[in-house]
N, C-alpha and C positions, 0 to 999 in steps of 0.2 A: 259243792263244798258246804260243808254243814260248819255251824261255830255255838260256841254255851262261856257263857259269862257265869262264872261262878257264885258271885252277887246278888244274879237275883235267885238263887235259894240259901245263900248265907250271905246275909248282911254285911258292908265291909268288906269283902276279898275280891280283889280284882285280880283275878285267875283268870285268863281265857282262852278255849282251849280251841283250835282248828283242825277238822279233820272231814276225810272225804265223806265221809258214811257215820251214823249214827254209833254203831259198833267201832269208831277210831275214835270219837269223842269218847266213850263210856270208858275205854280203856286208860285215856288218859283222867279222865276224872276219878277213877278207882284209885293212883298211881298218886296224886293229888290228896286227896281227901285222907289216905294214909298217910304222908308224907308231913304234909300241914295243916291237917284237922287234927289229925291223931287217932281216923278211924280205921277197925282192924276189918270192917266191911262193911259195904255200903248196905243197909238195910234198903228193903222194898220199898217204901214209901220216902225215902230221898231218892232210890233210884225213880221213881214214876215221875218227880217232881224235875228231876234234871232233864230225863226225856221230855217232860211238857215242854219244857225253857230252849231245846236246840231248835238253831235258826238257819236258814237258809245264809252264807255267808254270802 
C-alpha cells in the first residue's frame, strides 16, 4: 500500500490520498489537484515532486 499527503508539496492541504500502486495514487491526485487547486494538469515538475513524497503506507 503506497500513501501521499498532499502537504508536503502544498503547504496547508491535508489531502491524503491511499492507493496500492504509485499509478493509483497519481490518479487520485490528478482528480484532486483539479478539483481543489484549480489545476487543468499536473505539470512535470509537481508531478516529480509528488512522486518523490509517496510513502510506503
Amino acid at each position: 500500500m503506497k500513501e501521499f499527503a498532499c502537504g508536503s508539496v502544498v503547504p496547508g492541504c491535508t489531502a491524503v490520498f491511499k492507493a496500492h500502486d504509485d499509478e493509483g495514487i497519481l490518479v487520485q491526485v490528478a482528480a484532486h489537484a483539479h478539483e481543489d487547486h484549480g489545476l487543468t494538469e499536473v505539470p512535470a515538475q509537481l508531478l516529480a515532486e509528488v512522486r518523490r513524497h509517496i510513502r510506503a503506507a
